[in-house]
N, CA, C and O atoms as a DFTB+ gen file, in Angstrom:
368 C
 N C O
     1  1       0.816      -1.187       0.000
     2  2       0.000       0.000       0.000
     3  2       0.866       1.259       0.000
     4  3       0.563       2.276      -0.625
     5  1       2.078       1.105       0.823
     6  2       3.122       2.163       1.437
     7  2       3.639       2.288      -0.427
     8  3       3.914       3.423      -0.815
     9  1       3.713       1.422      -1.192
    10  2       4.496       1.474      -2.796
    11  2       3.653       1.997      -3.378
    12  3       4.233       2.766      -4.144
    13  1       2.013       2.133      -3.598
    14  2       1.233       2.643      -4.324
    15  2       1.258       4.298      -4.336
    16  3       1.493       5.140      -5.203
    17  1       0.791       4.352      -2.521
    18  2       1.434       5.435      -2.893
    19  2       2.093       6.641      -3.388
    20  3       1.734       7.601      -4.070
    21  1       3.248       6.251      -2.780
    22  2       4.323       6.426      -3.387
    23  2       4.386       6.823      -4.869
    24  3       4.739       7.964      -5.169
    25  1       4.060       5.932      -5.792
    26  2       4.240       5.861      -6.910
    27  2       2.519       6.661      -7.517
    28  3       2.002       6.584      -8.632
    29  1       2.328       6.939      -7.031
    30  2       0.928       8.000      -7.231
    31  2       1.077       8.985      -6.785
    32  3       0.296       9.799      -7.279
    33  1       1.740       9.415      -6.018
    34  2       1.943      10.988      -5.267
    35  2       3.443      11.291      -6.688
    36  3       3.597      12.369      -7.263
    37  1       4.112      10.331      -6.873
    38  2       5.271      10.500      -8.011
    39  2       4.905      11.136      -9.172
    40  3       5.608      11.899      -9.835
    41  1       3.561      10.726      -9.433
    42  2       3.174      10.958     -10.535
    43  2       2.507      11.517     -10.698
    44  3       2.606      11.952     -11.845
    45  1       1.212      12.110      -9.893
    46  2       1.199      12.944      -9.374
    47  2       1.826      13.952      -9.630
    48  3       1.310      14.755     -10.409
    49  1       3.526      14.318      -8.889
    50  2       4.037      15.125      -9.273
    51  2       4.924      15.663     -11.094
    52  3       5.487      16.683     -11.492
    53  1       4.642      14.510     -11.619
    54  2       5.043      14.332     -12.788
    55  2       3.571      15.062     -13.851
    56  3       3.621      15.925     -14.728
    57  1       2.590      14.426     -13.406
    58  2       1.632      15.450     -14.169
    59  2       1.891      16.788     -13.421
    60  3       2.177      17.706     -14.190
    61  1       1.857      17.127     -12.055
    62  2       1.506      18.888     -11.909
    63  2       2.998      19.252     -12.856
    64  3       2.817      20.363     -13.355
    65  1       4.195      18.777     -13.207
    66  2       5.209      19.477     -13.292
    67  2       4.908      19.849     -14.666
    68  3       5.112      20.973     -15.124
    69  1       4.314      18.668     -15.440
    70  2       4.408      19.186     -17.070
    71  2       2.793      20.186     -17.063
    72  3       2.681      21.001     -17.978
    73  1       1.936      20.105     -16.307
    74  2       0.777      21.010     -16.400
    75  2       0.983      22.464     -15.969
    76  3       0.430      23.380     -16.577
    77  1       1.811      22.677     -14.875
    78  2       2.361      23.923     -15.232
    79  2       3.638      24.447     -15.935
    80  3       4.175      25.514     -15.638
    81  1       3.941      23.855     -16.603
    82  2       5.411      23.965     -17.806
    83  2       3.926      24.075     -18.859
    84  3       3.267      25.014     -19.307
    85  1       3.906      23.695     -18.882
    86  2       2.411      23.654     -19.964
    87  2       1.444      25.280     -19.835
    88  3       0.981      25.816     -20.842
    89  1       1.281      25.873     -18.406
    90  2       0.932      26.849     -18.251
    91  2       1.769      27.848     -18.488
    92  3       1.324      28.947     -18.820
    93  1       2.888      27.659     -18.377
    94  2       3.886      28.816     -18.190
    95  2       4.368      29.412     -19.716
    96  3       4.703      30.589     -19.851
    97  1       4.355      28.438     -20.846
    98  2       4.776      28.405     -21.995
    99  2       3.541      28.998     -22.364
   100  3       3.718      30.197     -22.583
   101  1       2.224      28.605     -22.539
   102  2       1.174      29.054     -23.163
   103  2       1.308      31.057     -22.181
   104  3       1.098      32.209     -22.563
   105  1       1.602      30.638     -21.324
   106  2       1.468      32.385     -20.608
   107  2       2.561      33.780     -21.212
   108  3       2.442      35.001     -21.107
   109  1       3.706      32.828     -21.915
   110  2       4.662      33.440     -21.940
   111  2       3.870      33.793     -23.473
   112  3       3.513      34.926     -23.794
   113  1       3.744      32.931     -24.063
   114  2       3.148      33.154     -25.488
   115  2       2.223      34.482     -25.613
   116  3       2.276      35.548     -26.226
   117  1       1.386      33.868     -24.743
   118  2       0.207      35.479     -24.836
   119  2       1.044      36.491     -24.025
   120  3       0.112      37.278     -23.862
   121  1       2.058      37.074     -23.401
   122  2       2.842      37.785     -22.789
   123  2       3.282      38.602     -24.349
   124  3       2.832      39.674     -24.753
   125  1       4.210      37.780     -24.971
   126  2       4.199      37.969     -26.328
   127  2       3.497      38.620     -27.082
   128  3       3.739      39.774     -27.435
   129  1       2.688      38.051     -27.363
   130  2       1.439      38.860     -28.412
   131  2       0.819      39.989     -27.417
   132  3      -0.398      39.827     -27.514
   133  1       0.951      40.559     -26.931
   134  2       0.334      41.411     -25.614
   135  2       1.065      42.482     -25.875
   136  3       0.558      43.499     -26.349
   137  1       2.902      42.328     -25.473
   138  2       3.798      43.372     -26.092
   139  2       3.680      43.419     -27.567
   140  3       3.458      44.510     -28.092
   141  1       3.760      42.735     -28.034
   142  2       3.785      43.194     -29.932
   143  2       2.472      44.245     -30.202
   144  3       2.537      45.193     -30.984
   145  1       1.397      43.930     -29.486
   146  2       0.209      44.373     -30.117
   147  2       0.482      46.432     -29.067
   148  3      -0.097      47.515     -29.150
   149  1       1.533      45.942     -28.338
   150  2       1.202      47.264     -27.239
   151  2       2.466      47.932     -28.572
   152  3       2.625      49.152     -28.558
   153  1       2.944      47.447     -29.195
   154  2       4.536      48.114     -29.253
   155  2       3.421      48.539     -31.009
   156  3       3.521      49.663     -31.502
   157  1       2.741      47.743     -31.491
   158  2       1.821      48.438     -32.397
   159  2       1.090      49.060     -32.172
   160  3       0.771      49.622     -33.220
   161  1       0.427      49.447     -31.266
   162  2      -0.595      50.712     -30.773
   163  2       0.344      52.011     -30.700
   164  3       0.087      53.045     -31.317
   165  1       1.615      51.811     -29.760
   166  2       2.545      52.991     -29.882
   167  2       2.971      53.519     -30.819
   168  3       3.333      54.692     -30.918
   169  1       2.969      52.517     -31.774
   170  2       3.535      53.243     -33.487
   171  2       2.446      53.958     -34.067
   172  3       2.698      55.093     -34.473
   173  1       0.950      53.392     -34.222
   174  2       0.046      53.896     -34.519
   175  2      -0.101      55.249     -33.663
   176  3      -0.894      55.968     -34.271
   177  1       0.197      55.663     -32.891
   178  2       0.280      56.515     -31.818
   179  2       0.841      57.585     -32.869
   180  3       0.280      58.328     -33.674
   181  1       1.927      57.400     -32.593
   182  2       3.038      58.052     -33.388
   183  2       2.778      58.245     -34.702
   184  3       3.478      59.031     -35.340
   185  1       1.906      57.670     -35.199
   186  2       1.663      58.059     -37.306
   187  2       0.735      58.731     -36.700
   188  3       0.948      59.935     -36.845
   189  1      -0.517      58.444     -35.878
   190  2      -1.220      59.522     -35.784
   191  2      -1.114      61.183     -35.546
   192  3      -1.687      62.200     -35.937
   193  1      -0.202      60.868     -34.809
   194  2       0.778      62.220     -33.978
   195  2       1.414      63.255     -35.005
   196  3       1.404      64.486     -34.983
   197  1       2.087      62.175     -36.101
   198  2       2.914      62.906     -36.993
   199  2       1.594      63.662     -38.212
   200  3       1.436      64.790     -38.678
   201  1       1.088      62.755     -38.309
   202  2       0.195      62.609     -39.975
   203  2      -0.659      64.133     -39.453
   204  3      -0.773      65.064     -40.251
   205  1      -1.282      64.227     -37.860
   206  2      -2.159      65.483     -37.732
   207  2      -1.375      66.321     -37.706
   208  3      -1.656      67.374     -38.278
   209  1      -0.022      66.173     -36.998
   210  2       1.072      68.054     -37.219
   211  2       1.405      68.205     -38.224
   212  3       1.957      69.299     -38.344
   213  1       1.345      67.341     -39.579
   214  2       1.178      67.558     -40.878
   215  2       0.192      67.772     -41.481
   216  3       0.282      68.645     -42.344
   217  1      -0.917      67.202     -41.327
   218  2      -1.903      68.080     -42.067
   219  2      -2.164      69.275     -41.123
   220  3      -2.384      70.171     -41.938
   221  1      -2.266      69.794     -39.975
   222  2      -2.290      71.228     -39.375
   223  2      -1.373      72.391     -40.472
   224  3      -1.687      73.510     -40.877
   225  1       0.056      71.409     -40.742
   226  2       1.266      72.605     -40.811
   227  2       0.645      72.552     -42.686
   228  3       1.067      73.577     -43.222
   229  1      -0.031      71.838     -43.527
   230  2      -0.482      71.970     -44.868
   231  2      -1.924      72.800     -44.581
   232  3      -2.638      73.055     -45.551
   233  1      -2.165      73.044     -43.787
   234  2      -3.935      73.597     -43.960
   235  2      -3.413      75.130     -43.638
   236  3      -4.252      76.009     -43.440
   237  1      -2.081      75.407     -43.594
   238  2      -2.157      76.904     -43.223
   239  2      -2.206      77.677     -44.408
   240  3      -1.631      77.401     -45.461
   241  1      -2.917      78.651     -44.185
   242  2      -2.867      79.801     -45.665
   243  2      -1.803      79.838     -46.301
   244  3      -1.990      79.615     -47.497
   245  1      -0.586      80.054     -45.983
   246  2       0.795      80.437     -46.203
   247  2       0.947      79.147     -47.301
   248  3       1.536      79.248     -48.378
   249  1       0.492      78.291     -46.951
   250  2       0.994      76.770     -47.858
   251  2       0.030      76.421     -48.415
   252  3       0.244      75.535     -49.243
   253  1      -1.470      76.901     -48.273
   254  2      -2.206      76.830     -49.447
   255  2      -2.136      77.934     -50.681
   256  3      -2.136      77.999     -51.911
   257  1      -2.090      78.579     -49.746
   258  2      -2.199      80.177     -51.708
   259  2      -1.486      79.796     -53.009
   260  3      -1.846      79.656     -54.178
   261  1      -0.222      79.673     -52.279
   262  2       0.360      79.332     -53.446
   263  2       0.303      77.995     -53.958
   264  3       1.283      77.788     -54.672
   265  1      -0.253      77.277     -53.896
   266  2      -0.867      76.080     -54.693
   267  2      -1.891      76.559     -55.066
   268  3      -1.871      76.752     -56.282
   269  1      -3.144      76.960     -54.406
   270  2      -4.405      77.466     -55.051
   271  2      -3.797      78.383     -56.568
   272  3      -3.936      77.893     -57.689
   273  1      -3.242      79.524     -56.373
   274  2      -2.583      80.203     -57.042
   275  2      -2.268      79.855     -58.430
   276  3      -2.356      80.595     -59.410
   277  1      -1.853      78.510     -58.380
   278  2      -0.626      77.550     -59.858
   279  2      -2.118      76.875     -60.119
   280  3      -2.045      75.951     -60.930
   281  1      -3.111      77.061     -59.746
   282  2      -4.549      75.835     -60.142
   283  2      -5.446      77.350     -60.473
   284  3      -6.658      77.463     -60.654
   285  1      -4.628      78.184     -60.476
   286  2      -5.252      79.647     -61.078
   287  2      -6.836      79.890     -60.499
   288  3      -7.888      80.153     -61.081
   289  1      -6.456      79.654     -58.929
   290  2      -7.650      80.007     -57.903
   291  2      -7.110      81.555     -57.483
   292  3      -5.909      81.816     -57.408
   293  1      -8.289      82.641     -57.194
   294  2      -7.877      83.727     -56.775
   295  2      -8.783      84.054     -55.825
   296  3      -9.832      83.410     -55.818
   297  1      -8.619      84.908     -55.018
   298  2      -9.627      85.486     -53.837
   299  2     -11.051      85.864     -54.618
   300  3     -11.221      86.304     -55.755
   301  1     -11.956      85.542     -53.629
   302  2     -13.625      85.631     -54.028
   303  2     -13.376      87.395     -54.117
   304  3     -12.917      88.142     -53.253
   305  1     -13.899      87.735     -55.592
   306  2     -14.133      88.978     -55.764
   307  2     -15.671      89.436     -55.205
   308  3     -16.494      88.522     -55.151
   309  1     -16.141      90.881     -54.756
   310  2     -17.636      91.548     -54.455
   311  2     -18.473      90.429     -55.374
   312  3     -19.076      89.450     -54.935
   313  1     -18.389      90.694     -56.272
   314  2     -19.730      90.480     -57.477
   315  2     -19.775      89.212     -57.750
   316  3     -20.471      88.820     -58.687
   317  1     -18.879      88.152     -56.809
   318  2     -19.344      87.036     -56.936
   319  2     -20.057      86.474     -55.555
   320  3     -20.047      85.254     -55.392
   321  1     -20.588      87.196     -54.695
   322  2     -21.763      87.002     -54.072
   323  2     -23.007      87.509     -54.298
   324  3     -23.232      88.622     -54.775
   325  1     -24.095      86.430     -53.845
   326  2     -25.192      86.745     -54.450
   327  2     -26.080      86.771     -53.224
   328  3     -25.989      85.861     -52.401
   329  1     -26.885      87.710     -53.070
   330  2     -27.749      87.809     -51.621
   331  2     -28.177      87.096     -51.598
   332  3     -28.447      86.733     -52.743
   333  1     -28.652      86.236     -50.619
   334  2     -29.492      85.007     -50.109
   335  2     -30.876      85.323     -50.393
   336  3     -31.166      84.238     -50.897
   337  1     -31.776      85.884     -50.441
   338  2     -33.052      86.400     -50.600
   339  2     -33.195      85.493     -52.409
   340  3     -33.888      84.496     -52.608
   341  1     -32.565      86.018     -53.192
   342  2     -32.595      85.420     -54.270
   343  2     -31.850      84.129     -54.617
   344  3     -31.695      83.977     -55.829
   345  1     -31.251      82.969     -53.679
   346  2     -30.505      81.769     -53.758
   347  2     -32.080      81.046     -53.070
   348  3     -32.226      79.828     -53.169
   349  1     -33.560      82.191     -52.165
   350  2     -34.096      81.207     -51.169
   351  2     -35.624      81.504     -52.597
   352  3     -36.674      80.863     -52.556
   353  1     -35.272      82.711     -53.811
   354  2     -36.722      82.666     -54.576
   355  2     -36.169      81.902     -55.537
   356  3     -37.065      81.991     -56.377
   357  1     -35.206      81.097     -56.114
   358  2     -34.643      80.725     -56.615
   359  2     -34.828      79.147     -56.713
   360  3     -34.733      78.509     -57.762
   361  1     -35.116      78.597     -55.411
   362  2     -35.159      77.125     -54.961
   363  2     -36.732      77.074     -54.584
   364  3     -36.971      76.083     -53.893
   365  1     -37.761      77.796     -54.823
   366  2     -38.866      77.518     -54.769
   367  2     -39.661      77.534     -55.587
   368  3     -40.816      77.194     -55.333
């Protein structure tokens, strides 16, 4: 009885050893994919970061005119507004 045991508490310890080697590997794995996915959010971070202080620093007047300018756009002259009174007898 004293050999059974024995040889069941052994083994016993032989399954808990590979069931947590078994846990520890699967933990380390998702540990893994956990940092990769964090170290890709930070980059996305960062294109976001860059891509808006670039379009801010392209939306300024200074760096549109002169493109509008070469596409032979010029400032809205008087006589190309038209009073609203006649844009509202216009649509009815």
């Amino acid at each position: 009885m004293l050999r059974f045991l024995a040889v069941a508490a052994m083994t016993m310890a032989m399954v808990s050893a590979f069931a947590l080697y078994s846990i520890n590997t699967g933990t380390r794995k998702i540990v893994e994919q956990v940092e990769d996915q964090q170290q890709k959010k930070e980059a996305l971070i960062s294109s976001i970061a860059i891509l808006r202080a670039e379009r801010a620093f392209r939306a300024r007047p200074e760096v549109i005119e002169p493109l509008a300018r070469k596409l032979g756009m010029a400032p809205v002259r008087g006589d190309q507004y038209v009073p609203r009174s006649v844009l509202q007898v216009s649509k009815q």
